[in-house]
Chimera marker file (.cmm) of the C-alpha trace (Angstrom):
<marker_set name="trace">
<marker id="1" x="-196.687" y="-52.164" z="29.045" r="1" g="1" b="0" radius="0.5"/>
<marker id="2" x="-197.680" y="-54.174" z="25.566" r="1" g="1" b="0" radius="0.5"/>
<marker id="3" x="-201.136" y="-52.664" z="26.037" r="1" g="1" b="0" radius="0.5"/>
<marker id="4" x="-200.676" y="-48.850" z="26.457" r="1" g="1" b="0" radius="0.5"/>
<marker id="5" x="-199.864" y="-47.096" z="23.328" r="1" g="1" b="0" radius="0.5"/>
<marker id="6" x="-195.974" y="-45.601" z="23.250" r="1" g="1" b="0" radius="0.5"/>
<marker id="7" x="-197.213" y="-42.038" z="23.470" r="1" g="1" b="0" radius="0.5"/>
<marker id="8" x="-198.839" y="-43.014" z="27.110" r="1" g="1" b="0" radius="0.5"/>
<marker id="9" x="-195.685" y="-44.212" z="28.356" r="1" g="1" b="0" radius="0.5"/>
<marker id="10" x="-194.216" y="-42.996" z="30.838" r="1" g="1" b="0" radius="0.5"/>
<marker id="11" x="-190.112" y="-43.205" z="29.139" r="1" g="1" b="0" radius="0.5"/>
<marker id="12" x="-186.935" y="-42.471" z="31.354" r="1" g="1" b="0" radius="0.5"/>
<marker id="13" x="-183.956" y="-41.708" z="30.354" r="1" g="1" b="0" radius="0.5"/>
<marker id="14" x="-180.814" y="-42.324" z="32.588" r="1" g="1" b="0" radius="0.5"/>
<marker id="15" x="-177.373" y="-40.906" z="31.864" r="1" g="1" b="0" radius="0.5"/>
<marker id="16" x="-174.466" y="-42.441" z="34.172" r="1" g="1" b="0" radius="0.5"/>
<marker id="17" x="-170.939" y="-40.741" z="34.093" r="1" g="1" b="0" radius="0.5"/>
<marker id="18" x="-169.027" y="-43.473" z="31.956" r="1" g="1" b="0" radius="0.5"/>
<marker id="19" x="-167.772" y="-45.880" z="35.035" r="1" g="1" b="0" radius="0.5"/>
<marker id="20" x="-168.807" y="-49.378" z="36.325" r="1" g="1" b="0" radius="0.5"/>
<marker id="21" x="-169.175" y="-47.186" z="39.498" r="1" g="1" b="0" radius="0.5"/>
<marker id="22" x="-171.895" y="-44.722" z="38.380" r="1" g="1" b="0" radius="0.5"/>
<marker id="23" x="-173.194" y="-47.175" z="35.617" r="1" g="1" b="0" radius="0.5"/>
<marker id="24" x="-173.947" y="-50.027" z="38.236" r="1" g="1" b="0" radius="0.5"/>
<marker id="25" x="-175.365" y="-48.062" z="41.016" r="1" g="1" b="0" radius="0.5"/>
<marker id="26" x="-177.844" y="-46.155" z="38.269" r="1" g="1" b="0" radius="0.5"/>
<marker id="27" x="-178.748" y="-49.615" z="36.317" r="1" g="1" b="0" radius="0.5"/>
<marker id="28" x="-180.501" y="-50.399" z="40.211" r="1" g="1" b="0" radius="0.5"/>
<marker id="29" x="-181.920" y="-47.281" z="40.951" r="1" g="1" b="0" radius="0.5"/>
<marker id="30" x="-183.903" y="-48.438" z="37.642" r="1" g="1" b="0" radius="0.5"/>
<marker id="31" x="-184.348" y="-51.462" z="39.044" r="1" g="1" b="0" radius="0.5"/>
<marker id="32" x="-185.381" y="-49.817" z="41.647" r="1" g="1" b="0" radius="0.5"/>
<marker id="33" x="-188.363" y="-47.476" z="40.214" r="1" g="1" b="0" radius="0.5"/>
<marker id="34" x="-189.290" y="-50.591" z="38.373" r="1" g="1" b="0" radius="0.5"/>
<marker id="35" x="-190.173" y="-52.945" z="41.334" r="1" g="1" b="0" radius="0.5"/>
<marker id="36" x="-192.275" y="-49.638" z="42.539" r="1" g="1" b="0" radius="0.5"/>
<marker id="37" x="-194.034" y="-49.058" z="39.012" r="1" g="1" b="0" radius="0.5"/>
<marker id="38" x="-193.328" y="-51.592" z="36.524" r="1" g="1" b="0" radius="0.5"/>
<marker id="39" x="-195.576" y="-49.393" z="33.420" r="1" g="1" b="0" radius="0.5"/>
<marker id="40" x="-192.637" y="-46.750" z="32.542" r="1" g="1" b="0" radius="0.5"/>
<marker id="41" x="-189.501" y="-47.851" z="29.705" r="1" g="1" b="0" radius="0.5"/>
<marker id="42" x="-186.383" y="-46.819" z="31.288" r="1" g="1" b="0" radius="0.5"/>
<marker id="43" x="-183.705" y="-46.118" z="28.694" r="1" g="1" b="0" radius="0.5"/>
<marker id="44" x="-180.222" y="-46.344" z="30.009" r="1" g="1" b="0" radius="0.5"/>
<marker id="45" x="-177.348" y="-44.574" z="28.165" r="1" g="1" b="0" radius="0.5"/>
<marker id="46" x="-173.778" y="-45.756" z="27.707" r="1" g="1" b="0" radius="0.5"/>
<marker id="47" x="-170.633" y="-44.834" z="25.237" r="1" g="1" b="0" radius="0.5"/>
<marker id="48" x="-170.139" y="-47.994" z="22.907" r="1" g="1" b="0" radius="0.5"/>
<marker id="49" x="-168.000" y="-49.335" z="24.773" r="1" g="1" b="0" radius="0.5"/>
<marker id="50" x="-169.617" y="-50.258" z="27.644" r="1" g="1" b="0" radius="0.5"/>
<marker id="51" x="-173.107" y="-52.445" z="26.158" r="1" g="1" b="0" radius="0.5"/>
<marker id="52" x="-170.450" y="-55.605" z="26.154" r="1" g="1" b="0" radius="0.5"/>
<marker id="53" x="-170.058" y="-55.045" z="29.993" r="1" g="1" b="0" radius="0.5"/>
<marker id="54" x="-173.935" y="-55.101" z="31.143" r="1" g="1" b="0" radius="0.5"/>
<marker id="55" x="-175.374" y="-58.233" z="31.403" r="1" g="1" b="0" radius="0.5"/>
<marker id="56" x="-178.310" y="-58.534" z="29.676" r="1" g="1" b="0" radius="0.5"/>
<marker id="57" x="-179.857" y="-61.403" z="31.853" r="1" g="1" b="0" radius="0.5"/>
<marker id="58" x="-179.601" y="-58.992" z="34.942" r="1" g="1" b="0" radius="0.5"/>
<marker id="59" x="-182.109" y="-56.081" z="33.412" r="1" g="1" b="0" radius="0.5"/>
<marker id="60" x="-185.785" y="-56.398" z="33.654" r="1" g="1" b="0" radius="0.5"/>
<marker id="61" x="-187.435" y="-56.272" z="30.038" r="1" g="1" b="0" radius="0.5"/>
<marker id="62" x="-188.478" y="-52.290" z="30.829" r="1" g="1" b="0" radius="0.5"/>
<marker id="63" x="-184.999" y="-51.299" z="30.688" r="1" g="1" b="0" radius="0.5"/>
<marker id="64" x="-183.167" y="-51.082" z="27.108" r="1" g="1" b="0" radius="0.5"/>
<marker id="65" x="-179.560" y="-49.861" z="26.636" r="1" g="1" b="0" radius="0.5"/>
<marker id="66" x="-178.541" y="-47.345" z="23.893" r="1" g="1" b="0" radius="0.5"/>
<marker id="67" x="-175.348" y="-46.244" z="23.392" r="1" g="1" b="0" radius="0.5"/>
<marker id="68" x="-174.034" y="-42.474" z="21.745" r="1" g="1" b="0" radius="0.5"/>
<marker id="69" x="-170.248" y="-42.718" z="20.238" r="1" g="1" b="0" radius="0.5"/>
<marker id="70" x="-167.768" y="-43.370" z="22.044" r="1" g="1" b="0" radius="0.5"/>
<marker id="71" x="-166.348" y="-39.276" z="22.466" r="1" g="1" b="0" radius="0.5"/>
<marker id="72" x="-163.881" y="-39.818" z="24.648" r="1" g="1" b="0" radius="0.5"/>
<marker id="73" x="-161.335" y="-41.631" z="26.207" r="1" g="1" b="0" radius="0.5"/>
<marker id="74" x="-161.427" y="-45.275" z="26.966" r="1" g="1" b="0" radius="0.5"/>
<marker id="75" x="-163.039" y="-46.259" z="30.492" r="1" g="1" b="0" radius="0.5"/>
<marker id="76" x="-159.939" y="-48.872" z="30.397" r="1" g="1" b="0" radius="0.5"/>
<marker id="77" x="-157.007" y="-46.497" z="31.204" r="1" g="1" b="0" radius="0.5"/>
<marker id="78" x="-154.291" y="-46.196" z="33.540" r="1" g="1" b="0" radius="0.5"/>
<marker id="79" x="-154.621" y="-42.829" z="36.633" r="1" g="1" b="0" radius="0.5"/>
<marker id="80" x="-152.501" y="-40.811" z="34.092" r="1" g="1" b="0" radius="0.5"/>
<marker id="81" x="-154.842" y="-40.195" z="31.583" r="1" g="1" b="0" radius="0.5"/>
<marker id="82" x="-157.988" y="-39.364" z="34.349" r="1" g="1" b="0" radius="0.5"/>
<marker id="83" x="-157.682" y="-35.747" z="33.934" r="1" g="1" b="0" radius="0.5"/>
<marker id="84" x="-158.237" y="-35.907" z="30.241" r="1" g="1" b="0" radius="0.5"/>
<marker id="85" x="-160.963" y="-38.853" z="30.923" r="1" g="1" b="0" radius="0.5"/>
<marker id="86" x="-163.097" y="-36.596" z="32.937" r="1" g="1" b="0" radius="0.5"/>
<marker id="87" x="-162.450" y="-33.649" z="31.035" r="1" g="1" b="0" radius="0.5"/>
<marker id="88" x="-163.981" y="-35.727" z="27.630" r="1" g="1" b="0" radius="0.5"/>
<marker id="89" x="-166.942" y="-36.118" z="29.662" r="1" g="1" b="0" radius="0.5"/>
<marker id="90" x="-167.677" y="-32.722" z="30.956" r="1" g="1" b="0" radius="0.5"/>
<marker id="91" x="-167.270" y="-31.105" z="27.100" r="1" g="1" b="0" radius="0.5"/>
<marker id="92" x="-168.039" y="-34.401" z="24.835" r="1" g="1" b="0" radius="0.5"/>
<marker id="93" x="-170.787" y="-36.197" z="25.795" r="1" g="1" b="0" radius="0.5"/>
<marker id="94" x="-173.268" y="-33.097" z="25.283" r="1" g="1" b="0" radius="0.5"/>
<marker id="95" x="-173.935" y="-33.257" z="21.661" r="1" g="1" b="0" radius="0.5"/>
<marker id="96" x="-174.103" y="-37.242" z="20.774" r="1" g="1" b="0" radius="0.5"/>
<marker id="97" x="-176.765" y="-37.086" z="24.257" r="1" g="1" b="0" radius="0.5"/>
<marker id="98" x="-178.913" y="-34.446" z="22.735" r="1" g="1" b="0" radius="0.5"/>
<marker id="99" x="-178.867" y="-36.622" z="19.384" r="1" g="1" b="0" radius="0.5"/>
<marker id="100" x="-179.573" y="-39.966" z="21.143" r="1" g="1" b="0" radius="0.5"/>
<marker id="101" x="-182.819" y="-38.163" z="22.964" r="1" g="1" b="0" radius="0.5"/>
<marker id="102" x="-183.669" y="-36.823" z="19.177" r="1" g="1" b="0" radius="0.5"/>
<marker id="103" x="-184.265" y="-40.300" z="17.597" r="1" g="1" b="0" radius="0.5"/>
<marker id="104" x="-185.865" y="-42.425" z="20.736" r="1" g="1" b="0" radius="0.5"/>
<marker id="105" x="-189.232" y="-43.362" z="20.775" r="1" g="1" b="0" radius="0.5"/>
<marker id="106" x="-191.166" y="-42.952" z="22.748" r="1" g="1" b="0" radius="0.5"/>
<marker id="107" x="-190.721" y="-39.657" z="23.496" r="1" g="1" b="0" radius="0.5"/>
<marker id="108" x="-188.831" y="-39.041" z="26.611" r="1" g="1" b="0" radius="0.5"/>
<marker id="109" x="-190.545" y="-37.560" z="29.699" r="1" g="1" b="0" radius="0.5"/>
<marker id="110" x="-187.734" y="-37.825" z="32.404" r="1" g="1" b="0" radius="0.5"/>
<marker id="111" x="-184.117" y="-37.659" z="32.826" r="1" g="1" b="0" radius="0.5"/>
<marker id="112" x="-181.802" y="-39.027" z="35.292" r="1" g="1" b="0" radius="0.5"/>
<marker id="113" x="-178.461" y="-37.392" z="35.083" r="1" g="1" b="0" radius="0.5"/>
<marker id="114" x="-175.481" y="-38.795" z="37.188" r="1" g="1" b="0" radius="0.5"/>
<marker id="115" x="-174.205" y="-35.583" z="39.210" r="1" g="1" b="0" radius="0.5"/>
<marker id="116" x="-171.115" y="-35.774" z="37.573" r="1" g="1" b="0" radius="0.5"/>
<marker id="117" x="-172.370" y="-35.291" z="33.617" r="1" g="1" b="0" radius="0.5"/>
<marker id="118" x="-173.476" y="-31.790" z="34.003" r="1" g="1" b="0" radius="0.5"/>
<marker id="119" x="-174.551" y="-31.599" z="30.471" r="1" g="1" b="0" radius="0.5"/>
<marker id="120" x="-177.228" y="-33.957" z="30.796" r="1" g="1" b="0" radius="0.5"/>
<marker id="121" x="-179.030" y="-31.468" z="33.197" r="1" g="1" b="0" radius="0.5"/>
<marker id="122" x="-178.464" y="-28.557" z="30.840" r="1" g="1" b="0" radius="0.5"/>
<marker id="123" x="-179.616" y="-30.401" z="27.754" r="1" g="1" b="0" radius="0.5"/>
<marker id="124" x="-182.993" y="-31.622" z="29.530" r="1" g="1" b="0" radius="0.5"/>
<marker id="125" x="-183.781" y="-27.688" z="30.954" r="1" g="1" b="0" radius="0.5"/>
<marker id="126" x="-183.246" y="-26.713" z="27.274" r="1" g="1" b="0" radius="0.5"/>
<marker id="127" x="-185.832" y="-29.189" z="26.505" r="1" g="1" b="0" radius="0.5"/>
<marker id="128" x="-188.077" y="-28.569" z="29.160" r="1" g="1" b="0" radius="0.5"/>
<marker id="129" x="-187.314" y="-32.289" z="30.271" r="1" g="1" b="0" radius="0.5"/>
<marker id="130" x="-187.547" y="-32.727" z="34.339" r="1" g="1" b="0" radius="0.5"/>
<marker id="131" x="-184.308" y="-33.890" z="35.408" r="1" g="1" b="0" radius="0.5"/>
<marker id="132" x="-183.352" y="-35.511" z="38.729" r="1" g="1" b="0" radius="0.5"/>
<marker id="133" x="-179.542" y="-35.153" z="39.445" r="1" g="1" b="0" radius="0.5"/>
<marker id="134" x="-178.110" y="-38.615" z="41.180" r="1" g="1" b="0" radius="0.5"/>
<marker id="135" x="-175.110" y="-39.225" z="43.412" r="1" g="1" b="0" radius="0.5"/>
<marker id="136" x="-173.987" y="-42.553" z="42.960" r="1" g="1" b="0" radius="0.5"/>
<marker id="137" x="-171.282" y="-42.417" z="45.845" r="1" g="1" b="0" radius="0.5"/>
<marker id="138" x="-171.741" y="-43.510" z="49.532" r="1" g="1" b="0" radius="0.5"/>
<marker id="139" x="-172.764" y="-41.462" z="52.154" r="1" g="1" b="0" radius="0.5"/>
<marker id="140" x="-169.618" y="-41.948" z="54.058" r="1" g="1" b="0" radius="0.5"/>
<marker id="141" x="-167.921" y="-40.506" z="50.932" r="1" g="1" b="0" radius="0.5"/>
<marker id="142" x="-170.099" y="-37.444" z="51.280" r="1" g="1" b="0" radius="0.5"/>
<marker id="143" x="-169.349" y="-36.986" z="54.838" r="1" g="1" b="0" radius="0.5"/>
<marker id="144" x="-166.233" y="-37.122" z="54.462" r="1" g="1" b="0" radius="0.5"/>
<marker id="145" x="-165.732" y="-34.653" z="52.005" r="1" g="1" b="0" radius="0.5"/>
<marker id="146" x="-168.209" y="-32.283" z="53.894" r="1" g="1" b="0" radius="0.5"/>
<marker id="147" x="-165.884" y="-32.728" z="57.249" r="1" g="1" b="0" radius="0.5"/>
<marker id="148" x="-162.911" y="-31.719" z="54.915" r="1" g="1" b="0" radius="0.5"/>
<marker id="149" x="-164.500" y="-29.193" z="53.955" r="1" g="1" b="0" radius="0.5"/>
<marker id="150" x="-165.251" y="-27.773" z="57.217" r="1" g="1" b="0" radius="0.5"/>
<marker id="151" x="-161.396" y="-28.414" z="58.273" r="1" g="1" b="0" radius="0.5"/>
<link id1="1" id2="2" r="1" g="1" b="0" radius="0.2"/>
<link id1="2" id2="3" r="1" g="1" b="0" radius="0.2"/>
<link id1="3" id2="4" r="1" g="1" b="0" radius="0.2"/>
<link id1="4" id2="5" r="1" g="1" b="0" radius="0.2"/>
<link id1="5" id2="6" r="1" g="1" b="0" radius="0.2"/>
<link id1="6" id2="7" r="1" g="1" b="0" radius="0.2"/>
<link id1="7" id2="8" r="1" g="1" b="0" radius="0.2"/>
<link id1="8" id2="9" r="1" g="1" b="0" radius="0.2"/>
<link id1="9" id2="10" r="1" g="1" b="0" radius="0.2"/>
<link id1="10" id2="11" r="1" g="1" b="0" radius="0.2"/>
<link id1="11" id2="12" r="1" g="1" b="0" radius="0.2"/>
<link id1="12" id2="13" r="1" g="1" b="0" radius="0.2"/>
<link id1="13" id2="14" r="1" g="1" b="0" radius="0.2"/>
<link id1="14" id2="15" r="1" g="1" b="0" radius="0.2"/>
<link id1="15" id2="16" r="1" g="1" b="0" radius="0.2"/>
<link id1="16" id2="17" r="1" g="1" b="0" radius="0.2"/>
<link id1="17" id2="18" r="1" g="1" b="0" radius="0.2"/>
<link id1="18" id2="19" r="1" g="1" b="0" radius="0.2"/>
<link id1="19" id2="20" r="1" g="1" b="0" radius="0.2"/>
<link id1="20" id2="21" r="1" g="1" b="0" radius="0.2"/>
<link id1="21" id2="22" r="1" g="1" b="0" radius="0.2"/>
<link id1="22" id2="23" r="1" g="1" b="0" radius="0.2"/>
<link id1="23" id2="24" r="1" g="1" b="0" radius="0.2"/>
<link id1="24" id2="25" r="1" g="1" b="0" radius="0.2"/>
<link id1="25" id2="26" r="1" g="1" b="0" radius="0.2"/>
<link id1="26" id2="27" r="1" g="1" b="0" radius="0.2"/>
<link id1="27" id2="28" r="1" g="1" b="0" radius="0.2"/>
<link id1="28" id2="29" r="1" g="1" b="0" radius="0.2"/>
<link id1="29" id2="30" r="1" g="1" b="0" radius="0.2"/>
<link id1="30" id2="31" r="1" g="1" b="0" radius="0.2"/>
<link id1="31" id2="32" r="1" g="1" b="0" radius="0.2"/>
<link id1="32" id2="33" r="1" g="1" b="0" radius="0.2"/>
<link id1="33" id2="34" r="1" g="1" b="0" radius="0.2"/>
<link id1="34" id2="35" r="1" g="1" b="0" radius="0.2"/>
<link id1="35" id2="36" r="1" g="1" b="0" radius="0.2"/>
<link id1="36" id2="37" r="1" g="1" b="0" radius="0.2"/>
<link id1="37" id2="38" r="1" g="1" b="0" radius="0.2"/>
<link id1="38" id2="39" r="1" g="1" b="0" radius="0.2"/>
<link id1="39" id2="40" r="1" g="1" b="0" radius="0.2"/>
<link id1="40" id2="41" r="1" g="1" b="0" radius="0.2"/>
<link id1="41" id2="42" r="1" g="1" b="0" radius="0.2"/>
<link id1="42" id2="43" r="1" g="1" b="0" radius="0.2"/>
<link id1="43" id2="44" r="1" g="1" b="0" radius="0.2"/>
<link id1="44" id2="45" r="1" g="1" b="0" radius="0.2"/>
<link id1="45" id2="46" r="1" g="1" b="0" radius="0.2"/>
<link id1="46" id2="47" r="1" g="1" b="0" radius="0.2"/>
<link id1="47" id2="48" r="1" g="1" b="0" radius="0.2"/>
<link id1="48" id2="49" r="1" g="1" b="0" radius="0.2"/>
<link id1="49" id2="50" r="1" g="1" b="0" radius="0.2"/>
<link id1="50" id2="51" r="1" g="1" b="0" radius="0.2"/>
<link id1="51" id2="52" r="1" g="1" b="0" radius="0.2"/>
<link id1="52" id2="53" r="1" g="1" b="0" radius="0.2"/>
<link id1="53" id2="54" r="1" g="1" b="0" radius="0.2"/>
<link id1="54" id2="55" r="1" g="1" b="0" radius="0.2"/>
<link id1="55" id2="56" r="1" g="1" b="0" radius="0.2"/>
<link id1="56" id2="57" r="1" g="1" b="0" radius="0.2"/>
<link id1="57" id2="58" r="1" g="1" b="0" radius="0.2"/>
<link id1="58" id2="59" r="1" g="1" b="0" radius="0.2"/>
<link id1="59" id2="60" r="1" g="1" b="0" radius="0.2"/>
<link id1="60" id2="61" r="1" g="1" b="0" radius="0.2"/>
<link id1="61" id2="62" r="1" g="1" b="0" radius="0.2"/>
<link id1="62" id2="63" r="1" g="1" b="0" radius="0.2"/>
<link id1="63" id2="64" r="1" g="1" b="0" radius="0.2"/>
<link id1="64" id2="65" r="1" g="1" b="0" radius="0.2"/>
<link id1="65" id2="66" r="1" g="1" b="0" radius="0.2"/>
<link id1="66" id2="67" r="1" g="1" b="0" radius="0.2"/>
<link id1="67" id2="68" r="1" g="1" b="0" radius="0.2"/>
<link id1="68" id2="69" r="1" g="1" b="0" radius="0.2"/>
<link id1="69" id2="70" r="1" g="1" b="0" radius="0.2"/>
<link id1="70" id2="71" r="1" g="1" b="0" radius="0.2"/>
<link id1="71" id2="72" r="1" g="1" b="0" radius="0.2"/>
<link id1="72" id2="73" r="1" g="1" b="0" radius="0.2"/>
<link id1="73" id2="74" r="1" g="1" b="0" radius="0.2"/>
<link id1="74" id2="75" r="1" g="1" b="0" radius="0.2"/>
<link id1="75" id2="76" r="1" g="1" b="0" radius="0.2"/>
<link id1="76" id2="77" r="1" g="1" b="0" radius="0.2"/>
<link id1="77" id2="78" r="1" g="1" b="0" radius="0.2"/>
<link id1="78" id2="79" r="1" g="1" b="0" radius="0.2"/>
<link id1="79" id2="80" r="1" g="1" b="0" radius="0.2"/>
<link id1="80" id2="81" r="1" g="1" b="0" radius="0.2"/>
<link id1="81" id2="82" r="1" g="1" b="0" radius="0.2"/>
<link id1="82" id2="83" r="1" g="1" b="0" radius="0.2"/>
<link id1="83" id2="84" r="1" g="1" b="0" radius="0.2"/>
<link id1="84" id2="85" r="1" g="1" b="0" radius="0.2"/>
<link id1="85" id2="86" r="1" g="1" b="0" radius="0.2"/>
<link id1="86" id2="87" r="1" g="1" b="0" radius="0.2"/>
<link id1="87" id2="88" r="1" g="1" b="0" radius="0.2"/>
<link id1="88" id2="89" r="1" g="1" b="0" radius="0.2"/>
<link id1="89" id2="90" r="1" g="1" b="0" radius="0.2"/>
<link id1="90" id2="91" r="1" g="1" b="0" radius="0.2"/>
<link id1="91" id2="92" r="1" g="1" b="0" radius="0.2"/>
<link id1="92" id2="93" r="1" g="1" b="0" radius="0.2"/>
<link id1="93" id2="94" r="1" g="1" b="0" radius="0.2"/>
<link id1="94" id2="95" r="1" g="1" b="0" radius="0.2"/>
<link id1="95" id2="96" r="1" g="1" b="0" radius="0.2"/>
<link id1="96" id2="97" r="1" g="1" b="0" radius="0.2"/>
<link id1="97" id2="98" r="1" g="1" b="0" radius="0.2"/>
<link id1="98" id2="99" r="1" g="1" b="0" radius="0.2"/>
<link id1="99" id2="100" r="1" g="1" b="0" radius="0.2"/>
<link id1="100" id2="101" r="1" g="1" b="0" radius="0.2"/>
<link id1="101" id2="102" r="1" g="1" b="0" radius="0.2"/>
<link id1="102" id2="103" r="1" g="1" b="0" radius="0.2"/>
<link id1="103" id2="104" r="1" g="1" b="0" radius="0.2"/>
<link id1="104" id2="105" r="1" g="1" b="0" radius="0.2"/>
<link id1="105" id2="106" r="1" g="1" b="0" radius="0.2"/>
<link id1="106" id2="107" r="1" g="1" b="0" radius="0.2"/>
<link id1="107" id2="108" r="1" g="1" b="0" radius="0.2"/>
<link id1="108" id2="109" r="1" g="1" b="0" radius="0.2"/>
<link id1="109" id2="110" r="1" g="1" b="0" radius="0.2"/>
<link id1="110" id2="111" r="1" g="1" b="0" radius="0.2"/>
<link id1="111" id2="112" r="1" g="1" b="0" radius="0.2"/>
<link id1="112" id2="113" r="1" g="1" b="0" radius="0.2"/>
<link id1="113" id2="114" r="1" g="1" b="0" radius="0.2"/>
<link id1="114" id2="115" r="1" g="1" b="0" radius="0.2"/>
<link id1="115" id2="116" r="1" g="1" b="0" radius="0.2"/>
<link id1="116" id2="117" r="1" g="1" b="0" radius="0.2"/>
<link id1="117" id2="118" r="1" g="1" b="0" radius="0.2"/>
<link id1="118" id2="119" r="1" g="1" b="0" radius="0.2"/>
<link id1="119" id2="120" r="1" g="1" b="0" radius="0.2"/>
<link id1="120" id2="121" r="1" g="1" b="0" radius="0.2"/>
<link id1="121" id2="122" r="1" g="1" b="0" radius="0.2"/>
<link id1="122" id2="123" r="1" g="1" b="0" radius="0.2"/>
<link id1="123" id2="124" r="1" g="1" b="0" radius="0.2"/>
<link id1="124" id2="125" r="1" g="1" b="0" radius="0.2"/>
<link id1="125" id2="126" r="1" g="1" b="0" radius="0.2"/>
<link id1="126" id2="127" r="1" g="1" b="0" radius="0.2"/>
<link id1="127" id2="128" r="1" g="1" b="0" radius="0.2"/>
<link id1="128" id2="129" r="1" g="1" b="0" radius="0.2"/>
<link id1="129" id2="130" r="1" g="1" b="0" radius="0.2"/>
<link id1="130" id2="131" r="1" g="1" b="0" radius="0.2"/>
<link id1="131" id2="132" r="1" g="1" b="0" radius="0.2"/>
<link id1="132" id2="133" r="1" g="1" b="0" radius="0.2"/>
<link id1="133" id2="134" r="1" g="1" b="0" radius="0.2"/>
<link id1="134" id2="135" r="1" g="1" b="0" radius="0.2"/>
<link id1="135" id2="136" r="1" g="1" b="0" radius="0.2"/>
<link id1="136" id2="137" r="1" g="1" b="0" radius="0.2"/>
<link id1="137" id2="138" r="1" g="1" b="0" radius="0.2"/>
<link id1="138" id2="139" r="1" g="1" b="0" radius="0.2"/>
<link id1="139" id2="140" r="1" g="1" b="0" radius="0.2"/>
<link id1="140" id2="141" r="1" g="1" b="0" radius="0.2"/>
<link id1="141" id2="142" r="1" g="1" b="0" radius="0.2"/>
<link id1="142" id2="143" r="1" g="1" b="0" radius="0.2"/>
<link id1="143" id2="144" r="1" g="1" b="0" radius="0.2"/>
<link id1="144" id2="145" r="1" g="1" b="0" radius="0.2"/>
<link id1="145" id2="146" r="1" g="1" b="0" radius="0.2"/>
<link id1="146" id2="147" r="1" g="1" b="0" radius="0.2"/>
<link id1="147" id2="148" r="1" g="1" b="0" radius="0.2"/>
<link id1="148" id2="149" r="1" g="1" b="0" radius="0.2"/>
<link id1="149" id2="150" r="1" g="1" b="0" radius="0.2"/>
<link id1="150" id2="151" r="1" g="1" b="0" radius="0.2"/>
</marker_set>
């Protein structure tokens, strides 16, 4: 990737909902798209918190972290305060996102949103980014909420 210059790159962002279980699965669907085509920069986007977390040993040299403030609510709380947790990241994240994407280099040509951080999709179709939405739960999870559905 040395060799190409930064405006031929092809750069990824990825934006997990703010939990070791949407940030883990999303860090190895990078993986991932890097064992298929190794020449694209992934950029992987966390709340401050959470760079401390990711072992830096465990990411190929294509992915980088960056981090946007941390907007809402600790990651590290107790069931009580989920409601206000999830809340924070359907109205906060938004506007410290659409920052981050203002000052990376090179310029971004793909988005991954996590399904659950809505405003990552919105912010790239404002931009005229293409965005792939990802579910990071299991399929059982989905089938089961599809047969209670159907109940």
């Amino acid at each position: 990737m040395d060799s190409k210059r930064l405006s031929d790159v092809c750069h990824v962002v990825a934006m997990p909902y703010p939990g070791g279980s949407h940030i883990n699965p999303m860090m190895n669907l990078c993986k991932l798209l890097l064992s298929r085509k190794n020449d694209i920069l992934i950029t992987i986007v966390v709340t401050e918190e959470w760079p401390g977390f990711i072992d830096s040993t465990l990411k190929p040299d294509n992915i980088r972290i960056s981090s946007i403030p941390n907007v809402i609510h600790s990651y590290k709380f107790d069931g009580a305060t989920f409601p206000g947790f999830y809340e924070d990241v359907m109205t906060e994240l938004e506007a410290p996102f659409e920052q981050l994407l203002d000052r990376l280099q090179p310029r971004v040509t793909a988005i991954i949103a996590d399904i659950e951080v809505m405003s990552t999709i919105r912010v790239a179709n404002r931009r005229n980014i293409p965005v792939a939405s990802f579910w990071t739960m299991s399929a059982s999870f989905y089938l089961n909420q599809q047969s209670t559905i159907n109940r």
